[in-house]
PALOLO-574754 format. One record per atom (N, C-alpha, C, O): residue in one letter; x, y, z. Coordinates in steps of 0.1 Angstrom, whole numbers, plus 2048, in hexadecimal, padded with zeros to 3 digits. Layout:
N
AXYZ/...
***
This chain:
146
X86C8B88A6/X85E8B98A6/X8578AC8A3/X85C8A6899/X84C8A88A9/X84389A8A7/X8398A58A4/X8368B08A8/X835897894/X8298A0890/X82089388E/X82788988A/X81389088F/X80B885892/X800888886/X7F688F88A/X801884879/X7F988286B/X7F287C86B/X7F587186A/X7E287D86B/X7D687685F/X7D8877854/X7DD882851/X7D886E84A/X7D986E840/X7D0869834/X7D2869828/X7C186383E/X7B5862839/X7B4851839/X7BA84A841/X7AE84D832/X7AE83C833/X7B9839829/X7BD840820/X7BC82C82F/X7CA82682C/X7C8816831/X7C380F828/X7CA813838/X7CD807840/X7BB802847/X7B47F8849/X7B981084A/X7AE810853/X7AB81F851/X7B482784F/X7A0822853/X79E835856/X7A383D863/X79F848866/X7AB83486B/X7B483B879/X7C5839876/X7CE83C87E/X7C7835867/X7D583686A/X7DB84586D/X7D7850869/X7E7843875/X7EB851879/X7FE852877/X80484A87E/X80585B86E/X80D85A86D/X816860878/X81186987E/X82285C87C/X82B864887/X83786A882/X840865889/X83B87287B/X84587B875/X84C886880/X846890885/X859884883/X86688D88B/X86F88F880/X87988987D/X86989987A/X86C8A5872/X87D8A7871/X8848A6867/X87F8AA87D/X88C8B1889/X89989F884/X8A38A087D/X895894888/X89B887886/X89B882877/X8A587E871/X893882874/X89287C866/X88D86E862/X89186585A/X87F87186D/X87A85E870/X86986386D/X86086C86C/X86B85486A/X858859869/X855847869/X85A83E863/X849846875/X84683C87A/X83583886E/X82B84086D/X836830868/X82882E85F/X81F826863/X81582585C/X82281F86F/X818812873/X814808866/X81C80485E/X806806868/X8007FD861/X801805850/X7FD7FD847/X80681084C/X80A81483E/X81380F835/X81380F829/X81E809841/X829806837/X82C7F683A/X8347F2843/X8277EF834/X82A7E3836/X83C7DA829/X83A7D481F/X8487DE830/X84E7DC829/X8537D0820/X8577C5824/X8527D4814/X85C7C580A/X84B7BA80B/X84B7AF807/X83F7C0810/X8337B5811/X82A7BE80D/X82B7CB80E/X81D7B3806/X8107B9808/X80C7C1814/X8117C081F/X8017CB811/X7FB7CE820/X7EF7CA820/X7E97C6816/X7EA7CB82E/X7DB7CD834/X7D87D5831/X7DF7DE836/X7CE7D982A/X7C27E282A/X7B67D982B/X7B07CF825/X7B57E0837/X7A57DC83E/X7997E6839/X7957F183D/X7967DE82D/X7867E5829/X7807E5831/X77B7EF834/X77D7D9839/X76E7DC843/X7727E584B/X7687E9852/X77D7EB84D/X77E7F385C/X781806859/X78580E862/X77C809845/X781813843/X792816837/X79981F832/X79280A837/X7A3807831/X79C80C823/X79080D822/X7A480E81A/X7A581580B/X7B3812804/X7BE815808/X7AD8087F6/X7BC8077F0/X7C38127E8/X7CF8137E7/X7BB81A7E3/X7BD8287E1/X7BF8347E5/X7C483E7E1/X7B98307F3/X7C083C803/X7CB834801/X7D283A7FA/X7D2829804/X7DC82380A/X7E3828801/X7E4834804/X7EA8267F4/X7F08287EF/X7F18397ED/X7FC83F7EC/X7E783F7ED/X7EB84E7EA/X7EF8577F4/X7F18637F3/X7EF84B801/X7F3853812/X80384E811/X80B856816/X80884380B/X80D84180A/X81784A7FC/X82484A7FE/X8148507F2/X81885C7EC/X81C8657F5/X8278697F6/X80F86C800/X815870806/X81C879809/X820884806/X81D86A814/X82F86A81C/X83D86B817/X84787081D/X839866809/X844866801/X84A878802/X85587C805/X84087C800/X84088E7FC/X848894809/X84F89E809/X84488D816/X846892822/X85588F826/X85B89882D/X85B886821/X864881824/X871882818/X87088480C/X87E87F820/X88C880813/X893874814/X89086A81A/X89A877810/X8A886780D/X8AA866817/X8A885A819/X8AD86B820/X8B486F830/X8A9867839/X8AD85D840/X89E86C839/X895866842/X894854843/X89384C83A/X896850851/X890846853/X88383D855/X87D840860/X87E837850/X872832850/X86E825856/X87181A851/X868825860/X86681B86A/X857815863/X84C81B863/X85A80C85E/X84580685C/X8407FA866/X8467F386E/X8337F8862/X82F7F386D/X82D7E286F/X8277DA876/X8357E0863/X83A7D0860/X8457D685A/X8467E0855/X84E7CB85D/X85C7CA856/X8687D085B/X8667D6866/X8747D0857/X87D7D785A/X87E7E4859/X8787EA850/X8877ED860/X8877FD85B/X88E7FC84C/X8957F5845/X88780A84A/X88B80C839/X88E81D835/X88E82683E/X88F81F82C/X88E82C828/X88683281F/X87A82E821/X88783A816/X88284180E/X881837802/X8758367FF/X88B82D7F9/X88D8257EF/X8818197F3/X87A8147EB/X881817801/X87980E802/X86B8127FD/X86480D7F5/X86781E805/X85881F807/X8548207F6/X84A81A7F3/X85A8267EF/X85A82C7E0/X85A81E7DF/X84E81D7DC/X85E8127DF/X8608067DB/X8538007DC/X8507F97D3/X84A8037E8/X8427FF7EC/X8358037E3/X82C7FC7DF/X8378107E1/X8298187DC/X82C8187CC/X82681F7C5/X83680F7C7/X83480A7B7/X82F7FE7B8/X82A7FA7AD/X8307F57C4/X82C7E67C8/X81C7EB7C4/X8157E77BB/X8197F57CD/X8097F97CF/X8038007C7/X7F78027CB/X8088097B7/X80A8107AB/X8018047A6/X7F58037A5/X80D7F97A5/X80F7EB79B/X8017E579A/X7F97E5791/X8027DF7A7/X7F77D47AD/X7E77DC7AB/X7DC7D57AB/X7E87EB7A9/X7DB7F27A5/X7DA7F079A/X7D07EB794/X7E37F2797/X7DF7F7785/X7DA7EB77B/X7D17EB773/X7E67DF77F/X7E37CE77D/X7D17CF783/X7C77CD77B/X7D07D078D/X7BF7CF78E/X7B47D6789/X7AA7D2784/X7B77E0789/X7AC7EB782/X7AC7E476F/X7A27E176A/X7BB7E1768/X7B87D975E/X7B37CF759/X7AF7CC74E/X7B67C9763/X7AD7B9764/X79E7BA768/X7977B1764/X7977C7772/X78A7C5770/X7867CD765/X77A7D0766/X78D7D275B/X7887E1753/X7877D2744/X7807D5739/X78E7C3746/X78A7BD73F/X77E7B7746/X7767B473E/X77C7B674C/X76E7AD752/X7737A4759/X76B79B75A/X7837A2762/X78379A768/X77F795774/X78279D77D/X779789779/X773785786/X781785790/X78D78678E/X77978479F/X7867817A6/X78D7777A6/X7997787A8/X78976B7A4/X79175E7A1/X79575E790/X79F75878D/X790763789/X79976877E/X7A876F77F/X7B276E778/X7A577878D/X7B278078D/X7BC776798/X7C8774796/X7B57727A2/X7BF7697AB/X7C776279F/X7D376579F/X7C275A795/X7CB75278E/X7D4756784/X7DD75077C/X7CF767787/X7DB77077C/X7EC76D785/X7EE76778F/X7F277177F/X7FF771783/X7FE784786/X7FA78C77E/X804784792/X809796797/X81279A78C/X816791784/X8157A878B/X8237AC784/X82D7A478A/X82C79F795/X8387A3783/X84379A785/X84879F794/X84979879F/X84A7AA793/X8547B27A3/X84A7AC7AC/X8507A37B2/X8417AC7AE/X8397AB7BC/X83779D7BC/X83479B7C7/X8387927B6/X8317877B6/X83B7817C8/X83277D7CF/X83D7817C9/X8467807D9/X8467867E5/X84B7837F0/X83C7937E1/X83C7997ED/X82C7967F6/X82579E7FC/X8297897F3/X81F7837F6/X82277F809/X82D78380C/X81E77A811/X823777822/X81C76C82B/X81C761825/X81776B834/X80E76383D/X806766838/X80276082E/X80077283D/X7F777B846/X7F077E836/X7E477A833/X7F778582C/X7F278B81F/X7F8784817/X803788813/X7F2776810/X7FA770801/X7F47767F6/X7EB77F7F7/X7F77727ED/X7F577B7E1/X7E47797E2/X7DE7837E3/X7DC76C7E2/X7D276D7E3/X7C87737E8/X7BE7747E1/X7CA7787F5/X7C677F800/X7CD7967FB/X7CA7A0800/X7D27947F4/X7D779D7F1/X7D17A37E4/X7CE7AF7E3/X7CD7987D7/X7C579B7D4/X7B779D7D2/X7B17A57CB/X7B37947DB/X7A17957E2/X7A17A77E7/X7977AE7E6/X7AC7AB7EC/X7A87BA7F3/X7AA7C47E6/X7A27CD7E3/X7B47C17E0/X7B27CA7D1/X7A97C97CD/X7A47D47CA/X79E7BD7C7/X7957BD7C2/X7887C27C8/X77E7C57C1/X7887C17D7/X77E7C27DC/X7807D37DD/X7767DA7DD/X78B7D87DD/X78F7E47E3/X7957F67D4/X79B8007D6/X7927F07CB/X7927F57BD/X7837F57B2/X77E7ED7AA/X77E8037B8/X7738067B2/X7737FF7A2/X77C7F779F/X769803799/X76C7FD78A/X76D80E780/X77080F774/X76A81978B/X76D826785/X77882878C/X77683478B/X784826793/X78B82D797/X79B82A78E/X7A182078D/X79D836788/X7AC83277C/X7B582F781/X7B983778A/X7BC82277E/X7C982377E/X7D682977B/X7DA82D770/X7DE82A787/X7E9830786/X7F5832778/X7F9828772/X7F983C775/X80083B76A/X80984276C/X812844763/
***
């Protein structure tokens, strides 16, 4: 069975998941950007808070068994994506505390990330560009994850 998922804003407000139930694949597009930062396009609807909690999820939808195709990177599995959505736990929680002190955004660019993530920086999304969307993209009421 192909089953074709909204999962609300994430990436953009049209991501759409592709889950075969029956196989044990589930195709995530622009959701799972593996072992890297992602795009979330605020101007176009994107949410760092949808992203990560569409990204929960999937988690729920899926088992050890399932394979996971994202829409950067190599195929992965279940360890991966869980890998991914503590990368995106992390990188919230680091921001919501740095603005809960009053930090500016070039205050936080020159923070150092949590140690695990400091690498999963790329072209397209370096850490800078990665933090400009957390900060732009993490209300000053919304809690972080625990």
């Amino acid at each position: 069975m192909l089953e074709l998922i909204h999962l609300g804003p994430g990436h953009t407000d049209g991501d759409t998941l592709v889950l075969w139930q029956d196989r044990k694949l589930v195709h995530m597009g622009d959701l799972f950007f593996k072992d890297r930062f992602p795009f979330i396009d605020l101007d176009h609807g994107g949410s760092v808070i949808g992203y990560r909690d569409n990204v929960a999820a999937v988690l729920e939808l899926i088992d050890q068994d399932t394979l996971v195709i994202p829409g950067h990177g190599e195929l992965a599995n279940k360890a991966d994506l869980l890998r991914f959505k503590h990368m995106l736990d992390d990188c919230i929680n680091w921001m919501k505390e740095g603005k809960q002190r009053g930090m500016s955004l070039e205050q936080m660019q020159a923070t150092e990330l949590p140690q695990a993530w400091r690498e999963w920086g790329w072209q397209f999304i370096p850490k800078e560009r990665w933090v400009k969307t957390l900060y732009s993209g993490i209300a000053d009421d919304q809690n972080p994850v625990r």
